[in-house]
GUSEMI-188486 format. One line per 2 residues: number of its first residue (from 1); for each residue y, x, z of N, C-alpha, C, O. Coordinates in steps of 0.1 Angstrom, whole numbers. Each point is the difference from the previous one (the first is absolute). Layout:
<pts>
NUM) Y X Z Y X Z Y X Z Y X Z  ...
</pts>
This chain:
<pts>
1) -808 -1253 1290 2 -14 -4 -10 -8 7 -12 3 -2  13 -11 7 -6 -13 7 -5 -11 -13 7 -6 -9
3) -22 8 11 -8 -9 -9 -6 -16 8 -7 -2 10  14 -6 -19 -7 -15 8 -5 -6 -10 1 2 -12
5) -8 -11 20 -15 -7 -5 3 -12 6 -7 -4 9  15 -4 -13 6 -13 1 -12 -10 -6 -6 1 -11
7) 2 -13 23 -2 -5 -1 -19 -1 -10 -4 -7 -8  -3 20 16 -10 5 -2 -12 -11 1 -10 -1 -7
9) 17 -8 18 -13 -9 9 12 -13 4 8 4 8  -6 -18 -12 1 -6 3 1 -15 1 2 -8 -9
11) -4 6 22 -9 -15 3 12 -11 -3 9 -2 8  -9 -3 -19 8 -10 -2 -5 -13 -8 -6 -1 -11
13) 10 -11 22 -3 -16 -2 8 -4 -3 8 -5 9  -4 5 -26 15 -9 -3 -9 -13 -7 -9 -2 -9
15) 21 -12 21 -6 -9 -6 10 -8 -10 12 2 2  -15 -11 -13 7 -4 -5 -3 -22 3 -9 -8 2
17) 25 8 -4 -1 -13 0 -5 -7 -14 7 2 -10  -17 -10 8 -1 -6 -12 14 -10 -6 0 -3 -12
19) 12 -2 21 8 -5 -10 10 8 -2 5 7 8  -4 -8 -17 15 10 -7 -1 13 -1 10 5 -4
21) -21 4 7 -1 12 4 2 9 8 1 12 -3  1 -19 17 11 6 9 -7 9 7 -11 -4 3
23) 14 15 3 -6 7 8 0 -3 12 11 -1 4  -23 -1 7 -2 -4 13 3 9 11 1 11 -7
25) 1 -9 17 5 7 10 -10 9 -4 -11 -5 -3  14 18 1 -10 10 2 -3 6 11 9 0 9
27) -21 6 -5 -2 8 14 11 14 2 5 8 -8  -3 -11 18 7 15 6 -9 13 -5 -12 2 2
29) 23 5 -7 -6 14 -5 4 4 14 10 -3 7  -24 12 -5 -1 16 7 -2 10 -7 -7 -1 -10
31) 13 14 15 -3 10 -10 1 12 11 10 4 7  -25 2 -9 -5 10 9 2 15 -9 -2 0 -12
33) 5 10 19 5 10 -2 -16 11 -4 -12 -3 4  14 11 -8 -9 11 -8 4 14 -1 0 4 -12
35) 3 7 22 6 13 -7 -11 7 -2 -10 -3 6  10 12 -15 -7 8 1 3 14 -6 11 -1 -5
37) -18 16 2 8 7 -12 -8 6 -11 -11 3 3  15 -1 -14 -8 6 -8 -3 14 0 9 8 -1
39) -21 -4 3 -6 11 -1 -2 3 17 0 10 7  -2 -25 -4 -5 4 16 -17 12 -1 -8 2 -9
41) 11 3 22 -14 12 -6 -11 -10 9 -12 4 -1  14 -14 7 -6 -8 10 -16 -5 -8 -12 0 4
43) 20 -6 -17 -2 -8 -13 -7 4 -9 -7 -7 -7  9 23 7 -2 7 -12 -19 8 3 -5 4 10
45) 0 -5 -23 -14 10 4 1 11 7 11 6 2  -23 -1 3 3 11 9 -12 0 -3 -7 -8 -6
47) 3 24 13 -14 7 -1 -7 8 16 7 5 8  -19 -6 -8 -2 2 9 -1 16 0 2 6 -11
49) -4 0 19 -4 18 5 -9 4 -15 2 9 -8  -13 -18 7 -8 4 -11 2 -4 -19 -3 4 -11
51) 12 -15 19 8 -5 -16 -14 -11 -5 -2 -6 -11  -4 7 24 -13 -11 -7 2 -15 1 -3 -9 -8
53) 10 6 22 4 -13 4 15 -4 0 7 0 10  -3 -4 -23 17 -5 -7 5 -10 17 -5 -10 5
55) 12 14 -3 10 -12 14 10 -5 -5 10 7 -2  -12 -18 -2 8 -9 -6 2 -16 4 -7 -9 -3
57) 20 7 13 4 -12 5 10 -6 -11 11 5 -1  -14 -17 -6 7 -8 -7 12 -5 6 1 -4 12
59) 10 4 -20 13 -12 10 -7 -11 5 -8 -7 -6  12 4 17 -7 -14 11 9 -12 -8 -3 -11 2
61) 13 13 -10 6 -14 -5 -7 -11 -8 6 -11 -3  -19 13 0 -7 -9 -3 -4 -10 13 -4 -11 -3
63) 5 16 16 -6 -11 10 14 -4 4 0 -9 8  14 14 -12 9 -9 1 2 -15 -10 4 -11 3
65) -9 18 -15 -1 -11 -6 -10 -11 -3 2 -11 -6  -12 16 12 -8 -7 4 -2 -16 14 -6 -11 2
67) 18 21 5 1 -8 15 10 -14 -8 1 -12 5  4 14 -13 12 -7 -3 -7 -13 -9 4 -11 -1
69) -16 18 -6 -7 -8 -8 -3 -10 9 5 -11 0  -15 16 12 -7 -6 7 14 -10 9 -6 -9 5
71) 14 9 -3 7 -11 5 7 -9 -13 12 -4 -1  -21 2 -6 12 -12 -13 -4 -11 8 9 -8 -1
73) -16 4 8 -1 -14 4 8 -4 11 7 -10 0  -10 19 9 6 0 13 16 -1 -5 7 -9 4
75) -3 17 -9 13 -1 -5 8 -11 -7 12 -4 1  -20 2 -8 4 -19 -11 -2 -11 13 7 -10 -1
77) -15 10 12 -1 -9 5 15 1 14 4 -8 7  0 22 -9 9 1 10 17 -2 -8 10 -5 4
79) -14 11 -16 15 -8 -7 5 16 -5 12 3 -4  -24 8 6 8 10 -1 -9 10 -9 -12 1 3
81) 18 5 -15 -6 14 -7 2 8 4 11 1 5  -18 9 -4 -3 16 -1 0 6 -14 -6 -4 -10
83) 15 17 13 -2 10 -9 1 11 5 5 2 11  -10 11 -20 5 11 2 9 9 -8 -1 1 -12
85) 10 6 19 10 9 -10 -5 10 8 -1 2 12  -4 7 -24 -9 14 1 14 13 -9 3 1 -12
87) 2 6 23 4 6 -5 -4 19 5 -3 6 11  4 -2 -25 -5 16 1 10 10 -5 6 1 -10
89) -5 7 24 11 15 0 -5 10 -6 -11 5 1  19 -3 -8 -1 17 -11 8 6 14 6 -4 10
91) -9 17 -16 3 11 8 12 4 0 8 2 -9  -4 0 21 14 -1 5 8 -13 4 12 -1 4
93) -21 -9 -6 3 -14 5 3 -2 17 -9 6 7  14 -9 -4 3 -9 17 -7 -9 4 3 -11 -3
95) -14 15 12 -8 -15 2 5 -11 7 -3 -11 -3  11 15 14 8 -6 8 13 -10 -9 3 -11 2
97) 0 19 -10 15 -1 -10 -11 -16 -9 2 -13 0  -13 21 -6 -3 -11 -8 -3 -16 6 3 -10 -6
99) -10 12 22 -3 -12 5 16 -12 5 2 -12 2  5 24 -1 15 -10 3 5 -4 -15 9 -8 -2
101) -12 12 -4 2 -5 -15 -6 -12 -1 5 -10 -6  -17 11 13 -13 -15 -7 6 -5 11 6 -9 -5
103) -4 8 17 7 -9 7 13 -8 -1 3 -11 3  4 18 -8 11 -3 -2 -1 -8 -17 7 -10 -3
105) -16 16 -6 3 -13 -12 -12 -7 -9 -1 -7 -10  -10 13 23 -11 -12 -1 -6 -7 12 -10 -7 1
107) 20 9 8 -1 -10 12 -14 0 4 -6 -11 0  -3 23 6 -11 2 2 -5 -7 12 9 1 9
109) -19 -7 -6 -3 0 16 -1 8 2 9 3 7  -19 10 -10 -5 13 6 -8 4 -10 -5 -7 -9
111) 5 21 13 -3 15 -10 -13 6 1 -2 4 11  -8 -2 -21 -10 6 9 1 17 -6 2 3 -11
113) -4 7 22 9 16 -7 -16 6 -3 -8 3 8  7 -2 -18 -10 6 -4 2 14 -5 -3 4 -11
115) 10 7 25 9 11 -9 -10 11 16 -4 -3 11  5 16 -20 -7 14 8 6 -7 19 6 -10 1
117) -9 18 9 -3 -6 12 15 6 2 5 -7 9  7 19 -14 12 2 7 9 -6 -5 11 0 6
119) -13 -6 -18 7 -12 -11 3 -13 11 10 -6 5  -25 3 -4 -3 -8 5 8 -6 16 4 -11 2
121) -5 25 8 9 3 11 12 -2 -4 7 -9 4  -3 19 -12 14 -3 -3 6 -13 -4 9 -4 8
123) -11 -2 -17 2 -11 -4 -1 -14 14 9 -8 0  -17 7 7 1 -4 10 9 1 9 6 -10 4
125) -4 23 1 15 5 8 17 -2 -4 11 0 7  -15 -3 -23 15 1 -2 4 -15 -3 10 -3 -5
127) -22 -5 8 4 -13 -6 -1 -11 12 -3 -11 -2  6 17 17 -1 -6 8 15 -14 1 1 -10 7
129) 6 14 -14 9 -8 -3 3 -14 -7 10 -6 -2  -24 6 1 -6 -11 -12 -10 -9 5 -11 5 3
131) 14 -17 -2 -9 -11 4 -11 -1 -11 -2 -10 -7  -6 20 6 -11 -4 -11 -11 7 8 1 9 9
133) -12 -16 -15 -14 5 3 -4 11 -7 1 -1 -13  -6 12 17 -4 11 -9 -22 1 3 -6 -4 10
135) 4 6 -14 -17 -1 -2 -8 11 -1 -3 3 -11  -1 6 20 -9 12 -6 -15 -5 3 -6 -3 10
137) 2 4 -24 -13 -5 -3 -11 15 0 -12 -1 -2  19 12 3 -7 13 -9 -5 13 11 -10 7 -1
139) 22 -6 12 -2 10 12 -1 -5 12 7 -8 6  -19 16 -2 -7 -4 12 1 5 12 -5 -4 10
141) 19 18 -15 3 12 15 4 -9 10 1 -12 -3  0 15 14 4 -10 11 13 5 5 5 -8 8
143) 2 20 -9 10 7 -1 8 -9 -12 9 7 -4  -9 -19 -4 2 2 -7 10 -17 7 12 -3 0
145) -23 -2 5 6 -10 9 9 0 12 6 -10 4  -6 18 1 8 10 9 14 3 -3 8 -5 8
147) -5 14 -19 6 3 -3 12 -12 -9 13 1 0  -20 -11 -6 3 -14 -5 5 -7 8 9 -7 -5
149) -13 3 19 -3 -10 10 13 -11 4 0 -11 6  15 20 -13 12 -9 6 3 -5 -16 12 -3 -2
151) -22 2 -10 5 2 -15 -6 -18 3 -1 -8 9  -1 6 -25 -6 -13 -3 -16 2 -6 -6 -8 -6
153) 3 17 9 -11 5 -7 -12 -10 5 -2 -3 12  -3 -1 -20 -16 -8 5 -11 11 -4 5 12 -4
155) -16 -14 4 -14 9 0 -10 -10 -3 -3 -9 8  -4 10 -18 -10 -12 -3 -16 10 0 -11 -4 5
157) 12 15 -11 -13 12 1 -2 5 14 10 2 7  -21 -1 -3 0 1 17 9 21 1 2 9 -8
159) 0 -11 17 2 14 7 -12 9 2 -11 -3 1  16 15 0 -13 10 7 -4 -6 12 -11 -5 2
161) 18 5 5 -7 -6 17 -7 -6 -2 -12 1 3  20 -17 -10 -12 -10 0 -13 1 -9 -10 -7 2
163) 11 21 -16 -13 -1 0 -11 10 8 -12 0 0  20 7 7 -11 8 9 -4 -10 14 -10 2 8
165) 16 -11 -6 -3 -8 10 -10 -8 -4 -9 -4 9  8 1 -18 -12 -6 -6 -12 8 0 -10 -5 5
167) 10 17 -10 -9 9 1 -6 4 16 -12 4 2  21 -5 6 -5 7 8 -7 -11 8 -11 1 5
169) 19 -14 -5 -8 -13 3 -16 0 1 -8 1 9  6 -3 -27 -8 6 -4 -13 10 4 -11 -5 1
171) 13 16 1 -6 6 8 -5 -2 11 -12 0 2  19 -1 6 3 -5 18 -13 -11 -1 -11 1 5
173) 14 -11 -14 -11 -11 -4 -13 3 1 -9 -7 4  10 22 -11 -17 1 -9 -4 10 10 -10 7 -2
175) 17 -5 12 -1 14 14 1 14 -7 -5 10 5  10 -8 -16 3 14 -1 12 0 3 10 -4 -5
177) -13 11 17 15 3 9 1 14 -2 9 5 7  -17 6 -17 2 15 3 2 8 -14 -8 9 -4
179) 22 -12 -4 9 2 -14 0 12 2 7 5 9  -14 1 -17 9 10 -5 5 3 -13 -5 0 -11
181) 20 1 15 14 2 -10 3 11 -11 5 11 3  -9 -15 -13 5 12 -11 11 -3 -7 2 -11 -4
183) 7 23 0 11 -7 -5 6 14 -8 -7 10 2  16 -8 -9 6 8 -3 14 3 7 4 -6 9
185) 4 20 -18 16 3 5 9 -5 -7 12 5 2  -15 -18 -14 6 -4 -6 7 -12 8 -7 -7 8
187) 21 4 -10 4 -8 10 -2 -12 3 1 -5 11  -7 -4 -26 -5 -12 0 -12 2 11 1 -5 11
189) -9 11 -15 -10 3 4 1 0 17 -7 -7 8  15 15 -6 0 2 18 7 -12 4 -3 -2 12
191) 13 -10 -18 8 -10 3 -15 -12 3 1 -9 8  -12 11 -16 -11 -14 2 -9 8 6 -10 -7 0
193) 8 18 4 -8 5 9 3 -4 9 -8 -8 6  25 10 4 4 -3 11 3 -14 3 1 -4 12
195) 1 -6 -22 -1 -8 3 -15 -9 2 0 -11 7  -11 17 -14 -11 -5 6 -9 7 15 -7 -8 6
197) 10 24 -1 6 5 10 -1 -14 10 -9 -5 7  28 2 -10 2 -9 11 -4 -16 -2 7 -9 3
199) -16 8 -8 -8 -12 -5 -13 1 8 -6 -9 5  1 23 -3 -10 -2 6 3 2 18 -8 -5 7
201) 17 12 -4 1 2 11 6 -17 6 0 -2 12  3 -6 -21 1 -10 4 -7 -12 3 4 -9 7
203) -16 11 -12 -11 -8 -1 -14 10 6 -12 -3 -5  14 12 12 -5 8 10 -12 5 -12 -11 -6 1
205) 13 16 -12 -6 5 -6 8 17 2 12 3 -1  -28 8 5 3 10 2 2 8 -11 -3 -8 -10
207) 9 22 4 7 5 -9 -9 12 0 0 3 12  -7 5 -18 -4 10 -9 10 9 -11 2 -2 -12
209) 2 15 22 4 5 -17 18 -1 9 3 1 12  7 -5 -27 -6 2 -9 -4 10 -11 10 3 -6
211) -22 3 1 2 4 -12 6 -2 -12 6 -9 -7  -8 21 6 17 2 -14 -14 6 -17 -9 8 -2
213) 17 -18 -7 -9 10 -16 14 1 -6 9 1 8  -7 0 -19 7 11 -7 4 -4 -15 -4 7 -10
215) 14 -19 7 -1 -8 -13 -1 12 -11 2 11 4  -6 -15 -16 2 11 -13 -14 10 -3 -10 1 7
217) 13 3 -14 -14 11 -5 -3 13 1 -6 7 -7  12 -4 19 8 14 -3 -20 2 6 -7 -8 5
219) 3 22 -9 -13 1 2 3 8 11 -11 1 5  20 6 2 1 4 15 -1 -11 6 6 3 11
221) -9 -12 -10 2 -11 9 -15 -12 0 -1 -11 4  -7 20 -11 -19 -5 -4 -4 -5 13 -6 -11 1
223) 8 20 10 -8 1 10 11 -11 8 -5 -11 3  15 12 0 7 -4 4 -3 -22 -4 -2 -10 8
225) 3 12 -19 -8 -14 -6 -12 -6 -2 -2 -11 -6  -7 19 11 -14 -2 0 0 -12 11 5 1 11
227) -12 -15 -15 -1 -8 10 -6 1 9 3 -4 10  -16 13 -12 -12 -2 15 11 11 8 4 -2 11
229) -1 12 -19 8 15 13 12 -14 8 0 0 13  6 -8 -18 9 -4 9 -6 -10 6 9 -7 5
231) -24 1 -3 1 -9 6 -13 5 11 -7 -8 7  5 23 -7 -7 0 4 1 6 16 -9 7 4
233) 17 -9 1 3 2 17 1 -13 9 7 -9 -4  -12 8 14 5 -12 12 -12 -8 -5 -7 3 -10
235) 6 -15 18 -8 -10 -6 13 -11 -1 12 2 4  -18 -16 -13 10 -6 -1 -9 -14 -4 -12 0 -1
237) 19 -13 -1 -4 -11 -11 -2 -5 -11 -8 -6 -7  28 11 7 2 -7 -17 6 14 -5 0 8 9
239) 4 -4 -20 10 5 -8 13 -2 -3 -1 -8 -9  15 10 12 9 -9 -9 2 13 -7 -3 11 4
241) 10 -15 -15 9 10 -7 8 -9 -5 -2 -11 -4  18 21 4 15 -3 -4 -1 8 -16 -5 11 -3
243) 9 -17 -3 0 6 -13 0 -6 -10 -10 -5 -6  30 4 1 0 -9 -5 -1 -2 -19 0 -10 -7
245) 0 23 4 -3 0 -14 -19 0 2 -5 5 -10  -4 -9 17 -13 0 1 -9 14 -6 -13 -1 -2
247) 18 10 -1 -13 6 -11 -6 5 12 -12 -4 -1  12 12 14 -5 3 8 -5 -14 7 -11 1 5
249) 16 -12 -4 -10 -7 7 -12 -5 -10 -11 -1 4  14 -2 -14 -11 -6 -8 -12 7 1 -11 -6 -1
251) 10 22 4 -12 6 1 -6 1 16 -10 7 3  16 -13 5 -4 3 10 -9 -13 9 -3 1 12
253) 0 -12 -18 -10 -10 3 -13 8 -3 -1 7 -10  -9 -8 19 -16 6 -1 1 13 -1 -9 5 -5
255) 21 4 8 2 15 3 4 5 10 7 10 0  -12 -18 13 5 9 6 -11 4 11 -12 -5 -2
257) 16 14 14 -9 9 4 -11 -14 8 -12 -3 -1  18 0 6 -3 -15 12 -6 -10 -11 7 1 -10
259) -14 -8 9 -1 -13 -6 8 -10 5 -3 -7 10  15 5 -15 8 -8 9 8 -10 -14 2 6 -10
261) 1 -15 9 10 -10 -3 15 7 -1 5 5 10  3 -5 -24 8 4 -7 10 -12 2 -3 -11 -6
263) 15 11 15 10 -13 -1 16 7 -9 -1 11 -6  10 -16 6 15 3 -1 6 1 -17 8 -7 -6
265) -13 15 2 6 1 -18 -13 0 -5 -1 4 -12  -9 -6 16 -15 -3 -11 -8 -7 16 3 0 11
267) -14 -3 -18 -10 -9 2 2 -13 8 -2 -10 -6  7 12 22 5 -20 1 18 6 0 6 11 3
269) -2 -22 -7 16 3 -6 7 -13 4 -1 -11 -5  11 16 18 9 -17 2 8 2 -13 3 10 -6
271) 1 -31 2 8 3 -10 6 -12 -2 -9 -7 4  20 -1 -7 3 -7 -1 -6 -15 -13 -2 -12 -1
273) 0 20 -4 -11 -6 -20 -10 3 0 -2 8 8  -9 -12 -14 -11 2 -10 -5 -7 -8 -4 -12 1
275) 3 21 -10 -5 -10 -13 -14 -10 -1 -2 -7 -9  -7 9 21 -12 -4 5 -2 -4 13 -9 1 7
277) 28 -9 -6 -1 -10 13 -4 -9 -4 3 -4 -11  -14 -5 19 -4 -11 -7 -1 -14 2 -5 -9 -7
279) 14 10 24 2 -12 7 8 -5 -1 4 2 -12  6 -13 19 13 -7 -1 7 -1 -10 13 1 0
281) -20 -3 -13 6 -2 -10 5 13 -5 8 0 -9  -12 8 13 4 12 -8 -6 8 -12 5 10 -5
283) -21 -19 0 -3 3 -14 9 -5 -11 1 6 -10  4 -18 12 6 -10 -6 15 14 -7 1 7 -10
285) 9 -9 24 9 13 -2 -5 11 -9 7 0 -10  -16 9 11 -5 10 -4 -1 -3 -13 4 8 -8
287) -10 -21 2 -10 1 -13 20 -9 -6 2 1 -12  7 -7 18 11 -6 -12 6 21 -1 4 6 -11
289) -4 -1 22 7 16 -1 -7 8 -15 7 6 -8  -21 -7 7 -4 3 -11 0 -2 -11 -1 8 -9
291) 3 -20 8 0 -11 -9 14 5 -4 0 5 -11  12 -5 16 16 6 -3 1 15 -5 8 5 -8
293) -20 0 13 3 16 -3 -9 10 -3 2 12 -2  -17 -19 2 -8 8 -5 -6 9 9 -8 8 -4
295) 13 -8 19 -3 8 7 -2 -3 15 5 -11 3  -13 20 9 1 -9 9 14 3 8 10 6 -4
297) -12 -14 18 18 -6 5 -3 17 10 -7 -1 11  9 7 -12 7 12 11 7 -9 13 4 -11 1
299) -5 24 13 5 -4 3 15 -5 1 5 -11 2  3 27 -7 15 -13 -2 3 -8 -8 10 -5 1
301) -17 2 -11 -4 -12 -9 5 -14 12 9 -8 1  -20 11 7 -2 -10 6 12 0 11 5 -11 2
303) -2 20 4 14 -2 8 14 -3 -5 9 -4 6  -8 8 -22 9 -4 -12 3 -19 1 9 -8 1
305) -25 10 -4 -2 -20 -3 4 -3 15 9 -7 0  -12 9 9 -5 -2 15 21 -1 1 5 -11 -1
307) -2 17 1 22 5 -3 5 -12 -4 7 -7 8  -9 2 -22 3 -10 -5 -1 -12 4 9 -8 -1
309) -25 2 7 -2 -7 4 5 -6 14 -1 -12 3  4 22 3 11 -1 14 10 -7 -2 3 -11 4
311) 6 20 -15 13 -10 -5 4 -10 -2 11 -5 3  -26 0 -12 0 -13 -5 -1 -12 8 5 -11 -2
313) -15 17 15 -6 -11 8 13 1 13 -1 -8 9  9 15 -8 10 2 8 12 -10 -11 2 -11 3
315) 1 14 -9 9 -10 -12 -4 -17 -1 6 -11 1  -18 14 -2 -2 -16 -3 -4 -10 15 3 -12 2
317) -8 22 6 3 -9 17 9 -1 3 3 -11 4  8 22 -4 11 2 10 13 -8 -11 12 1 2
319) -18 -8 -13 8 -2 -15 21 12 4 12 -3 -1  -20 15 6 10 9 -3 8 0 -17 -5 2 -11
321) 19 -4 14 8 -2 -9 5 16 -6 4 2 -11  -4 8 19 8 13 -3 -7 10 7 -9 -3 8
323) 13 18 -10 -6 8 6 -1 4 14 -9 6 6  22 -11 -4 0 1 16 -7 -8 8 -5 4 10
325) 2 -20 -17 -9 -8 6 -19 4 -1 -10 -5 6  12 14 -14 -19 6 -1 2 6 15 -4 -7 9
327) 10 20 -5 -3 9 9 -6 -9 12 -11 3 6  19 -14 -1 -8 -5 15 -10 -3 -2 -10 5 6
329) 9 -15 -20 -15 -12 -8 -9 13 5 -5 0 11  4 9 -19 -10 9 -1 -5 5 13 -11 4 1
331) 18 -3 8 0 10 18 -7 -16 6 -7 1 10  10 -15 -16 -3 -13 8 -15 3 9 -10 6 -5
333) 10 -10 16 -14 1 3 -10 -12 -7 -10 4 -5  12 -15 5 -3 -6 -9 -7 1 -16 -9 -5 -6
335) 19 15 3 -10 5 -15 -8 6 -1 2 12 2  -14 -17 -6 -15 5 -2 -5 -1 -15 0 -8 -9
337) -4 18 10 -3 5 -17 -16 2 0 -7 6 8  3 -13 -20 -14 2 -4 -4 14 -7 7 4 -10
339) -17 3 14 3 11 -8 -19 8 -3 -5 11 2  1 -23 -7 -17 1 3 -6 8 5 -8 6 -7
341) 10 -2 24 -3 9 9 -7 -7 11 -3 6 10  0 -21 -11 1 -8 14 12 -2 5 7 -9 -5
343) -2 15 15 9 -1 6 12 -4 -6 -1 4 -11  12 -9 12 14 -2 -4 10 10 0 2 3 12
345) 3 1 -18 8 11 1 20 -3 5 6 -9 -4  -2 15 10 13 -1 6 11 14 0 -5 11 1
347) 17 -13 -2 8 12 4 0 1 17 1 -9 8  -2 26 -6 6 2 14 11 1 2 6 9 -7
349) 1 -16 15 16 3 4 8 12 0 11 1 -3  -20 9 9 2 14 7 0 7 -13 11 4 -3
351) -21 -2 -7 0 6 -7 -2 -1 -12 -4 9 -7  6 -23 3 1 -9 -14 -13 6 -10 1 3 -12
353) -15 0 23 -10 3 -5 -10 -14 -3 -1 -9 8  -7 9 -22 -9 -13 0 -8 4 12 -4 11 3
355) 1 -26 4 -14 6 4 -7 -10 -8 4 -10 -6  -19 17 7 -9 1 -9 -13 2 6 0 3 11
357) -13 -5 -17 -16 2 10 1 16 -17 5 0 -11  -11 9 19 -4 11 -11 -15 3 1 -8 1 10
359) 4 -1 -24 -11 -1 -2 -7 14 -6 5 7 -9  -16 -5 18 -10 11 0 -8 1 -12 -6 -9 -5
361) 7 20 0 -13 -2 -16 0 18 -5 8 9 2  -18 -10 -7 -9 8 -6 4 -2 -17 8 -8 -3
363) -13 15 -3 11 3 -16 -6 -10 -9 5 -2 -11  -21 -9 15 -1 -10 -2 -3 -15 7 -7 -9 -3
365) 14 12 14 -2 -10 9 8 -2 12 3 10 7  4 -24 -1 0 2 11 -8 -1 12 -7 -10 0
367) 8 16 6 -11 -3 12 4 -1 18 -5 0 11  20 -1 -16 3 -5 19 15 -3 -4 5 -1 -12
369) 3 -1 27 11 -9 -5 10 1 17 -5 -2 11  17 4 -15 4 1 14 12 -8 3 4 -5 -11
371) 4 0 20 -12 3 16 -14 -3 2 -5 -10 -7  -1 15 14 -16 4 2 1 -15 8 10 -5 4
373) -25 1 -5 3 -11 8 -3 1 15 -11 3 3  19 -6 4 5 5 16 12 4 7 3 2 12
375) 2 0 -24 12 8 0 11 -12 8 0 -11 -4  6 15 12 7 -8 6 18 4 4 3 11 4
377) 7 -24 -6 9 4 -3 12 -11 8 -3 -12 0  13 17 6 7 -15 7 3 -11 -7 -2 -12 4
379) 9 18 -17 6 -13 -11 -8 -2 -13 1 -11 -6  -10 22 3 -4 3 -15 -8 10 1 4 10 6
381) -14 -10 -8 -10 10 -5 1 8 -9 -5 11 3  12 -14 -18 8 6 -6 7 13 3 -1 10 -6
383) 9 -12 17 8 9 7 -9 14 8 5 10 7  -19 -13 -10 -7 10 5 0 13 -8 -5 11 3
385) 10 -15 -11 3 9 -16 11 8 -3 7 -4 -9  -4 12 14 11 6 -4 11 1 15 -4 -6 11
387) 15 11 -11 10 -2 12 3 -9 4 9 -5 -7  -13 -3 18 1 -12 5 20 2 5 5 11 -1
389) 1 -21 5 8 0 2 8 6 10 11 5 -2  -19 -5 15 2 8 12 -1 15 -8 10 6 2
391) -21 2 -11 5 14 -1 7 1 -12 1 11 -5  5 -19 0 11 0 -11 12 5 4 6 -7 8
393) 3 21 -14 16 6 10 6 -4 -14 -6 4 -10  18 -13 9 5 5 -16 15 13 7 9 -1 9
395) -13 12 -20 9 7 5 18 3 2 4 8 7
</pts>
C-alpha cells in the first residue's frame, strides 16, 4: 500500500478581497514529487564492525522541505506556490507505477526518487516515456549516469569522478603527487578506488599500491589489517583509502608506517556539504537546517534541498506551466542556481549532472575547495570536475 503525506509543506498566499468576501486570483500551485520507501535500510541505524559507532543517515526530506520553505517569497512575488506530495512505498510497491500515478493525478513538475540505487535505475529506464523530471539527490556511482543518460534523470549530489577530481586537484596543489591507494574487494570499495585511480592519472598524480585490508573482524585477517604492515612498503606522500562503511579508515590517520597525511574516507574528505561551511551564506543555511530538525544538514540533506531548489528556480524563470516545460527550463544554459558554494550551480547537457565547486574538509572543518585555483577550463571551470563532455559516451 502506498502511503501519502499530502500536503506536508505548503507555500500558500491566499489573498482575500476586502469587499464581499471574494477570493482574489490565487498563485499557481506547483506540486513537487517525493518517493520514497519504508524500511529503506539506507535510513535505518546501522552498526559499525565494533557496534561502537551507530551509522545512521536520516531521510534527507527535511531539506526538501526546507528548500520549499526557503522560496515563499520568491514564489508570491512570481504568482506561484510550492508544495510537496511525499509519497512512501510499502513493500511490494512499484516505484515507477507509483510516480505515473503522481503524474498523472497530481500533475507533478518532477520527482525526487529517494529509493535504493537499482530502484532508482529502474525507475528511470522505464519511465523514459514521460516528460517529467526525475532527481537523484542520494547516489553518487557514475555508472549510474551512464546507464540513465537517454532517461530524464537529473543528478544534484556530485558523482564519484567529480569527487575524486576534486581530491586529486587537491593534491597535485599541495605537490603530493606520490598516493598510495588502499582499498578493499568489496565492490563499492574498488568502484571509488578506480575512480580516484583515474582522477589521479589525470591530474598527473602517481599511484602506489594498490593495497588491499580486509572489511569485518575475522581475527585471520589481524595482520592483514594492521595499518603500519600495509603502509609500510614504497615511499609515498599522502594515503587514500576507499572504504566506505569507514571502520578501517577511521583508524588509520597517525598510523601509518610513513608519517604521511590520510585523504579519501577519513582525514581530508571531498564532499558536497558541511555542517562547518562557513562562507557564502552557508551558516545562515546550516543553522535554519537545525533549527527544522535538530540536526546538522548532511551531505544529501543538502543535495535534497539543493533538488528542490532547481525546480523551483527553473519554474519560476522559465514561468514553466507543465512538466514537459521544466525539462528544457532546467538543461537552460541560462539557469544559474545559488547554492552557498561561491560558484553558481548549472545542469550539464550531456549528463544532466549539477555542476557544483566540492568542498574539501576534515570531520571539523573545511579547509580547501575545488576547482583549485588555476585550474583551467574552455567554457567552465566547473567542468574540471567530473566527465567533461568530450569524455562523456552515453551508451
Amino acid at each position: 500500500m502506498i502511503i501519502r503525506h499530502t500536503g506536508l509543506v505548503a507555500v500558500m498566499a491566499v489573498l482575500l478581497l476586502g469587499i464581499g468576501g471574494a477570493a482574489a486570483d490565487e498563485p499557481e500551485s506547483v506540486t513537487i514529487g517525493y518517493v520514497d520507501r519504508a524500511g529503506d535500510p539506507a535510513h535505518a541505524p546501522g552498526h559499525s564492525y565494533e557496534g561502537l559507532h551507530p551509522k545512521f543517515s536520516p531521510s534527507p526530506y527535511p531539506g526538501a522541505e526546507l528548500a520549499v520553505v526557503d522560496a515563499k517569497l520568491a514564489g508570491q512575488a512570481a504568482g506561484m506556490a510550492f508544495a510537496l506530495e511525499h509519497v512512501t512505498l510499502k513493500e511490494g510497491d512499484d516505484a515507477s507505477a507509483a510516480i505515473r500515478q503522481l503524474a498523472q493525478d497530481r500533475h507533478v513538475s518532477a520527482v525526487l526518487i529517494d529509493l535504493p540505487l537499482d530502484e532508482t535505475e529502474a525507475a528511470a529506464r522505464s519511465l523514459t516515456d514521460q516528460p517529467l523530471a526525475l532527481i537523484n539527490a542520494r547516489h553518487r556511482t557514475t555508472a549510474l549516469r551512464l546507464t540513465t543518460c537517454r532517461s530524464h534523470l537529473f543528478h544534484t549530489i556530485p558523482s564519484w569522478d567529480m569527487l575524486e577530481d576534486a581530491l586529486a586537484q587537491a593534491l597535485a596543489k599541495r605537490g603530493w603527487r606520490r598516493v598510495l591507494v588502499i582499498d578493499s574487494d568489496d565492490p563499492e570499495d574498488k568502484a571509488v578506488s578506480a575512480a580516484f585511480q583515474a582522477s589521479a592519472a589525470k591530474f598527473g598524480l602517481s599511484v602506489v599500491g594498490p593495497k588491499a585490508f580486509a572489511p569485518g573482524t575475522d581475527p585471520r585477517d589481524r595482520d592483514r589489517n594492521n595499518p603500519r604492515l600495509i603502509t609500510s612498503e614504497g615511499d609515498y606522500d599522502v594515503v587514500y583509502i576507499a572504504d566506505h562503511d569507514g571502520d578501517f579508515a577511521r583508524a588509520l590517520a597517525y598510523n601509518t608506517f610513513l608519517a604521511r597525511p590520510v585523504v579519501g574516507a577519513s582525514g581530508l574528505v571531498p564532499t558536497a556539504w558541511h555542517p562547518y561551511w562557513e562562507r557564502q551564506g552557508a551558516p545562515q543555511l546550516n543553522h535554519r537546517f537545525v533549527r527544522a530538525t535538530g540536526r546538522p544538514m548532511s551531505e544529501v540533506d543538502w543535495s535534497t534541498w539543493a533538488a528542490v531548489r532547481a525546480i523551483i528556480e527553473a519554474e519560476i524563470r522559465s514561468k514553466a506551466r507543465n512538466a514537459r516545460d521544466l525539462l528544457p527550463a532546467l538543461l537552460d544554459p541560462g539557469l544559474t542556481l545559488e547554492l552557498y558554494k561561491g560558484n553558481a550551480g548549472s545542469f550539464r547537457t550531456w549528463n544532466r549532472q549539477l555542476r557544483q565547486p566540492i568542498l574539501l574538509a576534515t570531520e571539523s572543518a573545511v579547509v580547501g575547495f575545488a576547482p583549485v585555483e588555476g585550474m583551467l577550463h574552455q567554457t567552465n571551470t566547473l567542468d574540471t570536475l567530473g566527465l567533461d563532455e568530450p569524455e562523456f559516451h552515453c551508451p
